[in-house]
C-alpha positions as CSV (number, residue, x, y, z in Angstrom):
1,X,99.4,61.7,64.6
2,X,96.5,61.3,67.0
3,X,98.4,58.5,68.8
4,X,101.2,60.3,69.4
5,X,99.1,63.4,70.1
6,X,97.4,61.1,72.9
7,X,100.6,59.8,74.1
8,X,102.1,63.2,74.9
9,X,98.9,64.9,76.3
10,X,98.9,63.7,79.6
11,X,102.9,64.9,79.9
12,X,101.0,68.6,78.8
13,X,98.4,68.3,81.5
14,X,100.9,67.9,84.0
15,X,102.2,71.4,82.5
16,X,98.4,72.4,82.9
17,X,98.8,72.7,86.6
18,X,101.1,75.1,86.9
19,X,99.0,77.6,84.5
20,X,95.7,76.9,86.1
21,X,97.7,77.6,89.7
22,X,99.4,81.1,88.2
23,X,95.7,82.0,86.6
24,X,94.1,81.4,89.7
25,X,96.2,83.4,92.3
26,X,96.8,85.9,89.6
27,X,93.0,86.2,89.7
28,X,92.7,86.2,93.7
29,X,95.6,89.1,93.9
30,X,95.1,91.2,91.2
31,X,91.0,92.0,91.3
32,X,90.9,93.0,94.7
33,X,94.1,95.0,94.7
34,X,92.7,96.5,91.0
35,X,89.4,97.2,93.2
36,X,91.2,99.4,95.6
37,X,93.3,101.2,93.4
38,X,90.1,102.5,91.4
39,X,88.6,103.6,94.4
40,X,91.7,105.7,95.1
41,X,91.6,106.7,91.5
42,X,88.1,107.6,91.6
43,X,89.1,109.8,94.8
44,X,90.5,113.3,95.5
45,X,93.2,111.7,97.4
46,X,95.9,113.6,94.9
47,X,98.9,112.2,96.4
48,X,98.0,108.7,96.3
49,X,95.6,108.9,93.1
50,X,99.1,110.3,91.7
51,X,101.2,107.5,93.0
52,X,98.2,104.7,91.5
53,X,98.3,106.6,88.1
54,X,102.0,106.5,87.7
55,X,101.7,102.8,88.1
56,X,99.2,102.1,86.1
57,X,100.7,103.9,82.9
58,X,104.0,102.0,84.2
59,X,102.4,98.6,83.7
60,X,99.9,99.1,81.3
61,X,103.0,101.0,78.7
62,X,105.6,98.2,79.3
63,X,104.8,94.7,78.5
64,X,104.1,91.7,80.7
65,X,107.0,90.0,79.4
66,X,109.2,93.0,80.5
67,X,107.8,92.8,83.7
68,X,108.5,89.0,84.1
69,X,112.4,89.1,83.5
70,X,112.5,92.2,86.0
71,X,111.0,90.4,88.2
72,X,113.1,87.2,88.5
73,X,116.5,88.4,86.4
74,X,116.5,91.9,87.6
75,X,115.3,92.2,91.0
76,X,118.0,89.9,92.4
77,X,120.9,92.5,91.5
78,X,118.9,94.4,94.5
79,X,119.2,91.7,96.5
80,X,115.8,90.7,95.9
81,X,114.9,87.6,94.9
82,X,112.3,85.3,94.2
83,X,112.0,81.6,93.2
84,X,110.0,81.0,90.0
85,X,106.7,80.6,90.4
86,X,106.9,83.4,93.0
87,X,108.2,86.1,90.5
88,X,105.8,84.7,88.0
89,X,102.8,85.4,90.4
90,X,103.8,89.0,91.2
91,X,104.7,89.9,87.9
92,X,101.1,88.9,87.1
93,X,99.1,90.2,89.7
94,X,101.0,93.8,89.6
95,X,100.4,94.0,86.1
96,X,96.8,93.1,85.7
97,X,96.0,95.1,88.9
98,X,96.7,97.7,86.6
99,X,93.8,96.7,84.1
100,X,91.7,95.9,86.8
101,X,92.2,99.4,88.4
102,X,91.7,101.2,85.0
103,X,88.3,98.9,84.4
104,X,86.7,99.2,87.7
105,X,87.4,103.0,87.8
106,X,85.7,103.5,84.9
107,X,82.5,101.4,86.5
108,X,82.6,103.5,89.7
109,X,82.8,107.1,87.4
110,X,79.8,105.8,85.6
111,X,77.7,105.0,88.7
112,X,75.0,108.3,89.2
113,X,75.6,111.1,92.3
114,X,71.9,110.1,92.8
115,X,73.4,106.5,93.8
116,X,75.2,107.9,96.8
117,X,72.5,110.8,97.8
118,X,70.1,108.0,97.9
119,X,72.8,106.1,100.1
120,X,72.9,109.0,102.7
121,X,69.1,109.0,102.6
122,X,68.7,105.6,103.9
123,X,71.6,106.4,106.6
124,X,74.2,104.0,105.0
125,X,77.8,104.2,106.0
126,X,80.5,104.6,103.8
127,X,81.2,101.2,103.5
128,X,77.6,100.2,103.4
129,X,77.1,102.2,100.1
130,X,80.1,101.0,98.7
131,X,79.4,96.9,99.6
132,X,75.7,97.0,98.8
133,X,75.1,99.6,96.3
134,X,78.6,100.5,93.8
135,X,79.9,97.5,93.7
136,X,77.1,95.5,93.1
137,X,76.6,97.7,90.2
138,X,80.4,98.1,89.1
139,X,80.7,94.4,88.9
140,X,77.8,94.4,86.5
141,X,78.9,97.0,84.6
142,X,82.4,95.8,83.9
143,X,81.9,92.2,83.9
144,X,82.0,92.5,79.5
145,X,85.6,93.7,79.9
146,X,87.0,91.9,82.9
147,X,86.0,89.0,81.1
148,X,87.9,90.1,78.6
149,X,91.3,90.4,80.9
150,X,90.3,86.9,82.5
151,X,90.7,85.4,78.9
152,X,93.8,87.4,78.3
153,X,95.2,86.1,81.4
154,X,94.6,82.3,80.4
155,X,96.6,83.0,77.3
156,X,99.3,85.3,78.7
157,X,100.5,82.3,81.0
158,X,102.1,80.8,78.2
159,X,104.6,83.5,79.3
160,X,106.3,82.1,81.8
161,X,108.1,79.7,80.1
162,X,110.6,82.3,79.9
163,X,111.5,81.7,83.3
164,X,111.7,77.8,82.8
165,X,108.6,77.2,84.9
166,X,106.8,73.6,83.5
167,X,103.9,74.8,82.1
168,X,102.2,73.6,79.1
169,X,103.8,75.9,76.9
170,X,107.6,74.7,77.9
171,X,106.6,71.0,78.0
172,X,104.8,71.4,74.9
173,X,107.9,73.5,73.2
174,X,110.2,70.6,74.7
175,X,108.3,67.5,73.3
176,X,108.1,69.5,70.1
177,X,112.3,69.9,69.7
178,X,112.7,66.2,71.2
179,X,110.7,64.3,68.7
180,X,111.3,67.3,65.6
181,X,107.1,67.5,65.2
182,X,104.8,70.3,65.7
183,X,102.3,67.5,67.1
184,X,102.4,69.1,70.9
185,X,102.0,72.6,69.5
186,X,98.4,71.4,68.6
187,X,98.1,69.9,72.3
188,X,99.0,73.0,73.8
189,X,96.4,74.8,71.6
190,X,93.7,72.7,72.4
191,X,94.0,72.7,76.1
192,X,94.4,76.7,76.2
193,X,91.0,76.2,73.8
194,X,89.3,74.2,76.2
195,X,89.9,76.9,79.5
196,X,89.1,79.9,77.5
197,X,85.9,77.8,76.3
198,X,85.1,76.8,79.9
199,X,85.3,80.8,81.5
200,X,83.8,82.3,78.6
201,X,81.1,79.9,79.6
202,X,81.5,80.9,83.3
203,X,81.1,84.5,82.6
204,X,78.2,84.4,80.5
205,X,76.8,82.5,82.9
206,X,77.1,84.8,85.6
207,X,76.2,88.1,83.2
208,X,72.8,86.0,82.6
209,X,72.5,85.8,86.9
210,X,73.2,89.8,86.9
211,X,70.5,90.2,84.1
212,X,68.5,91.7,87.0
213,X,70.5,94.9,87.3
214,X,69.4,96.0,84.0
């Protein structure tokens, strides 16, 4: 068994690529959008915080699965259409913009009206308080659960073998019907082990650095 597991893991590696690329743009899209839709949520802009909170609810009540076969199987009936990675990559970042939003909100609500009285004291601008004082302390403050969501996300790439995309999950699911074992299966499970162990390590890591704010 470990032969064969060791003959078929570089042919899941090569599948590795294409969820480490997904996870990383998904990352790169999705936080800063989620950032400015929880400042628009934390706002009295009512027409916007309304639009932002209907589509939150939208993608945080349907499932990211739904939202992948929209994407790529639906969307074209518009005229609309994306290869697949592309409506992989969309489908992700929309929908954990969504979490993102919901998370960081929740960090900015929590931040004291003393924060921003002080700000004015000191003759910050706007943008000043927001760079150097909320989300300095935001990021702290929601770094437990966006760490949660950045593990999520390395799992819910297994997803998008839906679309026929070769990531580890479809190579590992092909290798598995081609030679009738569950041998890859155990491949794919210890490479989606070993980059959930190595960010969980990142992001204690980087709560130890933010110890500071406490």
């Amino acid at each position: 068994m470990i032969d064969y597991l060791v003959s078929v893991m570089p042919q899941l590696l090569s599948g590795a690529g294409i969820t480490i690329k997904l996870f990383g743009l998904t990352l790169i899209g999705s936080i800063p959008l989620g950032i400015l839709f929880a400042f628009i949520l934390a706002s009295r802009l009512r027409i916007l915080k309304a639009i932002v909170q209907v589509y939150v609810w939208l993608m945080r009540g349907t499932p990211l699965l739904l939202q992948l076969i929209f994407v790529f199987y639906g969307l074209p009936i518009l005229n609309i259409v994306f290869d697949r990675f592309e409506a992989a990559l969309i489908a992700f970042i929309i929908n954990y913009a969504a979490y993102f939003a919901e998370i960081f909100r929740g960090g900015i609500q929590s931040i004291p009206a003393g924060q921003y009285e002080a700000a004015k004291v000191l003759r910050l601008s706007p943008l000043q308080t927001i760079r150097k004082i909320i989300i300095p302390q935001v990021v702290k403050i929601t770094l437990p659960s966006v760490g949660n969501e950045v593990i999520n996300l390395v799992k819910d790439t297994s997803l998008v073998y839906i679309l026929g995309l070769s990531d580890v999950m479809r190579i590992g699911k092909i290798a598995m019907e081609r030679d009738s074992t569950l041998v890859p299966l155990l491949g794919v499970a210890l490479i989606y082990l070993l980059m959930t162990g190595i960010f969980t390590l990142i992001l204690k890591q980087l709560e130890t650095k933010l110890d500071y704010y406490r």
